[in-house]
MARNU-266726 format. One record per residue (C-alpha): residue in one letter; x, y, z. Coordinates in steps of 0.2 Angstrom, whole numbers. Example, Ala and Ser with C-alpha at 12.3 -4.5 7.8 and 13.67 -1.06 7.14 Angstrom:
REM MARNU-266726
- A_62_-22_39
- S_68_-5_36
//
This chain:
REM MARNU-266726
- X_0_0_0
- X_6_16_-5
- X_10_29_10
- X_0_48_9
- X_20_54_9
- X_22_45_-7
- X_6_46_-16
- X_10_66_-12
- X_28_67_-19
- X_23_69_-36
- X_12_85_-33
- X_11_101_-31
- X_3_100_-14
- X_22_99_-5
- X_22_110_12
- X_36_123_12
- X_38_124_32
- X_50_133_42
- X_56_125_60
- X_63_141_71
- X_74_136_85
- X_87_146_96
- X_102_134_90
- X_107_116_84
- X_102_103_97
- X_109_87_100
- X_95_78_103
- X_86_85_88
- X_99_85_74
- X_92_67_71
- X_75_69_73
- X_76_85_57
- X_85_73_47
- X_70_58_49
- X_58_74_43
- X_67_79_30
- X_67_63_23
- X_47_64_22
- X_45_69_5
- X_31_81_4
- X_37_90_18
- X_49_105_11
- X_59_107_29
- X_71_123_29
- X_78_125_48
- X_83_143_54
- X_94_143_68
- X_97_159_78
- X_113_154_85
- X_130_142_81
- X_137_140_100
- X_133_122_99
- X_142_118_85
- X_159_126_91
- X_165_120_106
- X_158_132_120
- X_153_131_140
- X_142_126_148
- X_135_132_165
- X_125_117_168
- X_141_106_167
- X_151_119_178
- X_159_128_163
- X_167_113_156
- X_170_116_138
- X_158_105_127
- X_158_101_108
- X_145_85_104
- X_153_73_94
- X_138_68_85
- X_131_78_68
- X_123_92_72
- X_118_101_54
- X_119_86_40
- X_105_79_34
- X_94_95_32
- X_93_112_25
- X_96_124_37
- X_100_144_41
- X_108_154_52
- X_99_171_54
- X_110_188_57
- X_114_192_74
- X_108_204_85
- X_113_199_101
- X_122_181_103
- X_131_176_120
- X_133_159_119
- X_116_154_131
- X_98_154_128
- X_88_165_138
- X_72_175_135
- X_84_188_125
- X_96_178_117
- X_100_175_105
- X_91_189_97
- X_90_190_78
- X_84_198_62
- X_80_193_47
- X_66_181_54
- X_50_191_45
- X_61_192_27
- X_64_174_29
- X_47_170_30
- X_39_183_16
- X_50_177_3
- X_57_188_-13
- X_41_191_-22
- X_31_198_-7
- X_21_179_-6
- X_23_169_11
- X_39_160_6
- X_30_147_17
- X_16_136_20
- X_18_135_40
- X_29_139_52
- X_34_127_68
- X_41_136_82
- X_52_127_98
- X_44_139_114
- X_34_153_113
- X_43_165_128
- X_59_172_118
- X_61_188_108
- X_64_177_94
- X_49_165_95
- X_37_180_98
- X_46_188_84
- X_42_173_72
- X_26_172_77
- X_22_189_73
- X_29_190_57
- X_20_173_52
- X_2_183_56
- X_6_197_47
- X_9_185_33
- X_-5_174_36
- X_6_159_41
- X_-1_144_50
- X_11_144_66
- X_16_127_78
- X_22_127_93
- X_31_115_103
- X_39_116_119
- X_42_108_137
- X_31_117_151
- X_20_108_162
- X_10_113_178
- X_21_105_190
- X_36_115_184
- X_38_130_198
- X_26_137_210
- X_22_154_204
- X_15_170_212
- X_-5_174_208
- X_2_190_199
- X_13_181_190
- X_-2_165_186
- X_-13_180_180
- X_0_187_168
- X_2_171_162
- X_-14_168_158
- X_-18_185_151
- X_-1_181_139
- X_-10_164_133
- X_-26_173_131
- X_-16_183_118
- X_-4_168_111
- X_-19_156_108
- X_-27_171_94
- X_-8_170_86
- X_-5_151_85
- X_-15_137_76
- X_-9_121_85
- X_2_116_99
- X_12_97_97
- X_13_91_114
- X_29_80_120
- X_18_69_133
- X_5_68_145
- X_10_83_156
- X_15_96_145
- X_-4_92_134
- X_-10_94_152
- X_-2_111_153
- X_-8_117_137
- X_-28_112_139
- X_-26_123_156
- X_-19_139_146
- X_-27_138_131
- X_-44_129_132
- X_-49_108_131
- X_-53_114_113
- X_-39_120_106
- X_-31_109_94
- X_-17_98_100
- X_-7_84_90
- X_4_74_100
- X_22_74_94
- X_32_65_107
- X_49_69_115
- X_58_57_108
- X_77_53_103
- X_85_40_90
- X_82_22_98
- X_90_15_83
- X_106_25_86
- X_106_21_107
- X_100_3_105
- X_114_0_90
- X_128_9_103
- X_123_1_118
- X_123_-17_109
- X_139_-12_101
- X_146_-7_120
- X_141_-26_127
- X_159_-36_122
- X_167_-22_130
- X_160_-22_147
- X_172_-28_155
- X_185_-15_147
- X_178_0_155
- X_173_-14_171
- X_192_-14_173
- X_194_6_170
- X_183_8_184
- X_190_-4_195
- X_172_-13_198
- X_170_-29_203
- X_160_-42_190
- X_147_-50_203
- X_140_-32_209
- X_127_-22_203
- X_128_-5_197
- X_117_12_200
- X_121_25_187
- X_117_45_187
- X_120_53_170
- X_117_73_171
- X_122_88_175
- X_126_89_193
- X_116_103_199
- X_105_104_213
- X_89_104_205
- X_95_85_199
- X_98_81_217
- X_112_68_215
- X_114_73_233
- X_99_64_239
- X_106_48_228
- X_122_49_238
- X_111_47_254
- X_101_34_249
- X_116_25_242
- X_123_26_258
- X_109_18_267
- X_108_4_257
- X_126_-4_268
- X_118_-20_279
- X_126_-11_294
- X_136_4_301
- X_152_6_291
- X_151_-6_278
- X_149_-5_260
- X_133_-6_251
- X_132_-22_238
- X_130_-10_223
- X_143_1_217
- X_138_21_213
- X_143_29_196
- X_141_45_194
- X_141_56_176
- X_144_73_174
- X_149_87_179
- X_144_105_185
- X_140_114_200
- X_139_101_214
- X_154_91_208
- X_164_95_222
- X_153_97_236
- X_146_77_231
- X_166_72_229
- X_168_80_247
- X_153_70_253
- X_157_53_247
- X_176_55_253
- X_168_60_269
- X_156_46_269
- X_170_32_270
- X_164_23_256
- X_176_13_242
- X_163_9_231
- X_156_27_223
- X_165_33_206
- X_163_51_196
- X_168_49_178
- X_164_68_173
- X_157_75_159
- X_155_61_145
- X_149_67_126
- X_134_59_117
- X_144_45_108
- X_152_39_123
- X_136_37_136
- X_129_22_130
- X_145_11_137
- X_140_18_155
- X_120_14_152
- X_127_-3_146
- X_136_-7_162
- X_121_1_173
- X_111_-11_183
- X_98_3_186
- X_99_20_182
- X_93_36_192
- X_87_53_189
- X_80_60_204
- X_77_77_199
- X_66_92_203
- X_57_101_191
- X_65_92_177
- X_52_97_161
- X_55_76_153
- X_71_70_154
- X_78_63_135
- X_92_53_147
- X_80_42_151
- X_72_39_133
- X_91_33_130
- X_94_21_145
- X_78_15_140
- X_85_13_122
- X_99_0_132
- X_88_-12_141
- X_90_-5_159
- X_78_-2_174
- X_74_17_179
- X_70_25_194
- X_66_43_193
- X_58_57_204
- X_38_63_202
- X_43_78_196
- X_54_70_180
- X_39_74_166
- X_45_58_158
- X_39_48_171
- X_21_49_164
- X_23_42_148
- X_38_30_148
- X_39_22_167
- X_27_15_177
- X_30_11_196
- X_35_-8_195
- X_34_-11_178
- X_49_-4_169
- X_55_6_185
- X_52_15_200
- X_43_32_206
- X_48_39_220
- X_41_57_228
- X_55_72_223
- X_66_75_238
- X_63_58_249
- X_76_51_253
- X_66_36_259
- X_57_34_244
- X_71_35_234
- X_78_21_245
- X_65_12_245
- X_63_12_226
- X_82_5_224
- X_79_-9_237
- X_63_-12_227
- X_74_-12_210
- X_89_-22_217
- X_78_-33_226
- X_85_-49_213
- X_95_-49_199
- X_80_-55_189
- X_70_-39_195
- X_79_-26_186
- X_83_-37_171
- X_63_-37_166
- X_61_-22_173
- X_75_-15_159
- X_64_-26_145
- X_49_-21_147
- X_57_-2_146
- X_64_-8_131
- X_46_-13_121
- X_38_4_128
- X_52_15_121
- X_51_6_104
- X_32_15_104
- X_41_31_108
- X_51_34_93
- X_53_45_79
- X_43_38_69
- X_27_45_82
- X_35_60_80
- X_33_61_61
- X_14_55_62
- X_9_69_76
- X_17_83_65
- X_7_78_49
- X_-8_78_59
- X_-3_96_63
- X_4_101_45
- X_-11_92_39
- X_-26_102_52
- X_-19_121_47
- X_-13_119_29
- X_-24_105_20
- X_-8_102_9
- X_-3_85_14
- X_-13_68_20
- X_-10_65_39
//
């Protein structure tokens, strides 16, 4: 049978849209080179900064120089707008570019495009986009991250944010939602009737489940480089180390796992990352006594997946963390997850005993709890990790795709859905 993108490929019905977004992300790179291969979708990409692409720092990772070693820009067309203001970091006001409203009208004074998808909706640039796309008569998408859970906010503040979506929702024609909380988030501040197409956060599972099968005959390699004993299990943090991802609490629950006072808990603790905490969890563990904690520091993209296949089980106990794409790719590797009730993941991808554990944000003793749960057998995590490995392959790219020609379909009746 004959797909709607194929029977369209020969027509003149192919959708000229635009994808605005602060700079190249990592995590996106492959999911705009799977769109661009749709082909009745005419993808351009216009990028308001290139810090990602040069090595730069990054605060989160406490100013350690980063450059990603996985393709940021191949596979699609793509622009860099001229700057106004570029420092390296996206805020509200940066970066700040023009050109946007040209872009989008085009040489001849026509829309240049058929629909413009936007990646947040609070920055100088987005609004900017969105404006221009009106004047022009544009369809505009949004995505972004937000849920209700997120901060606790003034009534001031609520009210201004409400009066600001009361004014968005006349300048937009569809939100994609990336999960359960963040549609949650947009039927609250815009109304159960405006239109929503789910287009889930997802990352490559081909590329992590390729890399972390490729990792397996070389377990014992990086075993050895850590010093780890083959017979004990392994609990692994991957992020930033900043406090609102409360590797802190993980150290204290480690450390209540030992069978009595001044021995060493059965698991070993492996800890990735870098950033702000770094030497305040060092100073804690050295403090603690304990042989069997390790920090790697900051890993790149490529080299992760060697850590999630050598993981047991892996942790995120963050606060207001808006999903948390680390655990899509542990996932991708087969291995149980434990995460906070305030990771906006936790939703859509893990349910408490089935492919992982929940525990309340900031318990200690839940967070406990959920590892002596997890670690209970070696059987338990193992089937734990499989059954997170059939969910994630239904949270794929390929979801992605179908949710954004729902949207592409609703508000420019170009294409098939």
């Amino acid at each position: 049978m004959t797909s709607p993108a194929t029977r369209n490929a020969g027509s003149n019905d192919r959708v000229r849209m635009a994808y605005l977004v602060s700079h190249p992300i990592q995590y996106q790179a492959p999911l705009l080179r799977r769109i661009a291969k749709e082909p009745d979708i005419d993808l351009t990409v216009f990028f308001g900064s290139d810090f990602s692409v040069k090595e730069y720092k990054d605060d989160g990772f406490g100013g350690v120089g980063v450059k990603w070693d996985v393709p940021l820009l191949e596979g699609y067309q793509h622009e860099f707008l001229p700057v106004l203001r570029d420092n390296a970091r996206v805020t509200p006001t940066t970066p700040m570019n023009h050109g946007i409203a040209r872009r989008l009208k085009g040489e001849r004074g026509r829309p240049a495009f058929d629909v413009l998808w936007v990646h947040g909706y609070a920055s100088v640039n987005a609004l900017h986009g969105i404006t221009a796309a009106n004047g022009l008569g544009i369809p505009v998408l949004i995505r972004a991250e937000s849920w209700l859970g997120d901060r606790e906010r003034s009534g001031a503040k609520l009210a201004a944010k409400k009066l600001f979506f009361r004014t968005l929702s006349q300048m937009i024609d569809g939100v994609m939602p990336i999960g359960t909380l963040n549609a949650e988030y947009w039927r609250y501040y815009l109304g159960e009737d405006f239109p929503l197409y789910l287009m889930p956060y997802a990352v490559d599972n081909q590329y992590f489940q390729q890399r972390s099968a490729e990792a397996a005959p070389r377990r014992e390699e990086l075993r050895r480089e850590l010093d780890l004993a083959p017979d004990r299990p392994v609990i692994l943090f991957a992020s930033k180390l900043q406090r609102r991802k409360r590797a802190d609490d993980l150290l204290e629950a480690y450390k209540r796992l030992a069978p009595s006072p001044g021995a060493e808990p059965h698991p070993y603790l492996v800890i990735v990352g870098d950033g702000e905490q770094r030497e305040a969890l060092e100073r804690a563990a050295q403090q603690s006594g304990l042989k069997s904690i390790r920090f790697c520091g900051f890993r790149n993209q490529s080299e992760l997946p060697r850590f999630f296949d050598l993981a047991t089980v892996f942790v995120l106990p963050s606060r207001h963390e808006p999903w948390g794409l680390i655990v899509n790719e542990v996932m991708n590797a087969g291995r149980a997850v434990i995460v906070s009730d305030e990771v906006g993941c936790q939703r859509d991808l893990i349910t408490d005993g089935v492919e992982g554990a929940i525990f309340p944000a900031g318990s200690v003793d839940g967070l406990t709890d959920a590892l002596r749960r997890t670690l209970a057998t070696p059987g338990v995590a193992v089937e734990m990790g499989r059954r997170g490995l059939e969910r994630i392959n239904r949270w794929s790219y390929e979801e992605d795709v179908r949710g954004l020609r729902q949207a592409i379909a609703a508000v420019t009746k170009k294409i098939t859905a």
